[in-house]
C-alpha positions as CSV (number, residue, x, y, z in Angstrom):
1,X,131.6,114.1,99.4
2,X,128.4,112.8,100.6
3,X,128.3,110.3,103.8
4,X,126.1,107.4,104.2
5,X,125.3,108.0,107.4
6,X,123.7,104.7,107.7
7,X,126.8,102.8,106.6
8,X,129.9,104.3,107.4
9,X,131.6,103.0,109.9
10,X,132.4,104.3,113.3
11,X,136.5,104.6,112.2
12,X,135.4,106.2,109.1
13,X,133.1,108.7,110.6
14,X,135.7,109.7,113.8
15,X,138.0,109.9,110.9
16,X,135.5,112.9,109.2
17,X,134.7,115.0,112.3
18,X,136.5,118.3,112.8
19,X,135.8,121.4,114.7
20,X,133.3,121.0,117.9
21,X,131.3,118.5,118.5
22,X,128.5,117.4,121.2
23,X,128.2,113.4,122.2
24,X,125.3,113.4,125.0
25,X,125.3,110.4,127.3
26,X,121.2,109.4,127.3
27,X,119.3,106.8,129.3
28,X,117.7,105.8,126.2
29,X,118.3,107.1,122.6
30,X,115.1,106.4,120.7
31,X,113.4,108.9,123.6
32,X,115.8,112.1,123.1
33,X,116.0,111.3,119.7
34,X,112.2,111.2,118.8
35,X,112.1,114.5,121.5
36,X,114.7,116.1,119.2
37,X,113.1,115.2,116.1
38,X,109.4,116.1,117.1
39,X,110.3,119.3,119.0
40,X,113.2,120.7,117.7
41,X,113.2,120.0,114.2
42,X,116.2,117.8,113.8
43,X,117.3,115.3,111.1
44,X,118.1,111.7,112.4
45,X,120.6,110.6,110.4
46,X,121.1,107.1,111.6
47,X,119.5,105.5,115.5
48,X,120.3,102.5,117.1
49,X,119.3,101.2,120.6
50,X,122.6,102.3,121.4
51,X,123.6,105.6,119.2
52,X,122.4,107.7,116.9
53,X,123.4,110.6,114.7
54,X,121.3,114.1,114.5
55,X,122.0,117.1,112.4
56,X,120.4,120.2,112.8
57,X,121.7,123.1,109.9
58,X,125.3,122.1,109.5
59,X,125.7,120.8,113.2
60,X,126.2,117.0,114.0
61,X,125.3,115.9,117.4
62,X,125.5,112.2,118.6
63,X,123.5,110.6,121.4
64,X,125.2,107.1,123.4
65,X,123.3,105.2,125.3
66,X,124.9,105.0,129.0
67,X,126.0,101.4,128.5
68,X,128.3,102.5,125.6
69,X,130.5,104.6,127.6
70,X,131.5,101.5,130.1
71,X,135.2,101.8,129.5
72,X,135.1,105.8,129.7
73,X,135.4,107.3,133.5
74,X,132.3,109.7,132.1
75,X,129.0,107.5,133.5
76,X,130.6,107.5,136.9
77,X,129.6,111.0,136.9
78,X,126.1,110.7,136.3
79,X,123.1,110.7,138.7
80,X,121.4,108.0,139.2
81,X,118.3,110.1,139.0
82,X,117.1,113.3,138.3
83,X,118.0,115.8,135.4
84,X,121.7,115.3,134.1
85,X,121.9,118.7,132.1
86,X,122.3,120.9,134.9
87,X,124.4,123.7,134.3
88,X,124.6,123.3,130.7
89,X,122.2,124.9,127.8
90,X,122.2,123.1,124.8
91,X,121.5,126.5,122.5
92,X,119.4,126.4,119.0
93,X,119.7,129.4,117.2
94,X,117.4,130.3,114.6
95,X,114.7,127.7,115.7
96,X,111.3,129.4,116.1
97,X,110.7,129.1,120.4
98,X,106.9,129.6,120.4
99,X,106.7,126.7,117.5
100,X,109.3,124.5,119.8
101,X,107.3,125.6,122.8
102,X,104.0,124.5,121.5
103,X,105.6,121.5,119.8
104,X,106.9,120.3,123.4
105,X,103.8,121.4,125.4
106,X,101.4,119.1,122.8
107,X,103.7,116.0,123.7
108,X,104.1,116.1,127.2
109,X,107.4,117.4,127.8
110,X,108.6,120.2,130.2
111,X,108.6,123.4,129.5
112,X,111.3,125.4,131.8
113,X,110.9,128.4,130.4
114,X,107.8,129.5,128.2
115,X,109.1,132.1,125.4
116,X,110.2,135.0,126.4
117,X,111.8,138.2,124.8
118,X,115.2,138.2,126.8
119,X,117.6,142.0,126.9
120,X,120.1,140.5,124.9
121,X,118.6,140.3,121.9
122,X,116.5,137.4,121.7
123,X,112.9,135.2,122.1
124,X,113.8,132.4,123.4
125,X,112.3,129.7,125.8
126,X,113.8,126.6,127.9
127,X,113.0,122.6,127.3
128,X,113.9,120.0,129.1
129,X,114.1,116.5,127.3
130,X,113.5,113.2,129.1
131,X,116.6,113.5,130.4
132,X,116.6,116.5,132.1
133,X,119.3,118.5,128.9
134,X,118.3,122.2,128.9
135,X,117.8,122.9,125.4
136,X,116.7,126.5,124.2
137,X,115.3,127.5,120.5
138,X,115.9,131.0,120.3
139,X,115.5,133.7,117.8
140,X,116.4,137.2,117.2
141,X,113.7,139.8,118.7
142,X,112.0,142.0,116.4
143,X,113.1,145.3,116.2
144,X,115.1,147.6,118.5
145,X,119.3,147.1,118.6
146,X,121.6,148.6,116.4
């Protein structure tokens, strides 16, 4: 069954969800979202001021804006400033890193990492979005292994 992304309701959609999903907390969604979009290749789905809904292959991740979450103990962990990501990476397999990289680099946004063949098994590099989420397109390396 195909979902209207645009119309189904948030009951209906919770009501669809299964297996693991990711819900970032953002300080504004139009700016990860177009940073998603632009450098990482995702499909928005649906964005509002306050939320929005990305896929990229058959993954589903949702973006709140900060004011969304006030009845949710969650915000009071935030900083006030600064990167929020830290200690998480946000992984993209299969997502070409020198193509993200170069993407990222041509709009201004930080590039952790520049690409880099890694010993266990893969080219990848490290992004940061405005918000300061690690993300990191990664491929497999081209020869060598078993």
């Amino acid at each position: 069954m195909k979902i209207d992304y645009e119309t189904i309701s948030a009951d209906d959609f919770g009501r669809k969800l299964s297996g693991f999903g990711i819900n970032l907390l953002v300080r504004d969604v139009s700016t990860i979202s177009e940073f998603l979009r632009q450098v990482l290749q995702f499909d928005v789905l649906r964005q509002s001021a306050d939320y929005a809904i990305l896929r990229h292959g058959q993954m589903l991740l949702q973006l709140h804006a900060d004011h969304t979450y006030s009845n949710n103990p969650l915000p009071s962990l935030l900083p006030e400033n600064g990167p929020r990501g830290a200690g998480i990476e946000l992984r993209l397999y299969d997502v070409d890193p020198d193509q993200a990289e170069a993407r990222a680099m041509a709009a201004g946004y930080v590039v952790l990492q520049t690409t880099t063949d890694k010993p266990h098994g893969l080219r990848e590099c490290i992004l940061l979005d405005p918000d300061g989420y690690c993300w990191v397109p990664s491929v497999a390396k081209q020869g060598g292994g078993e």
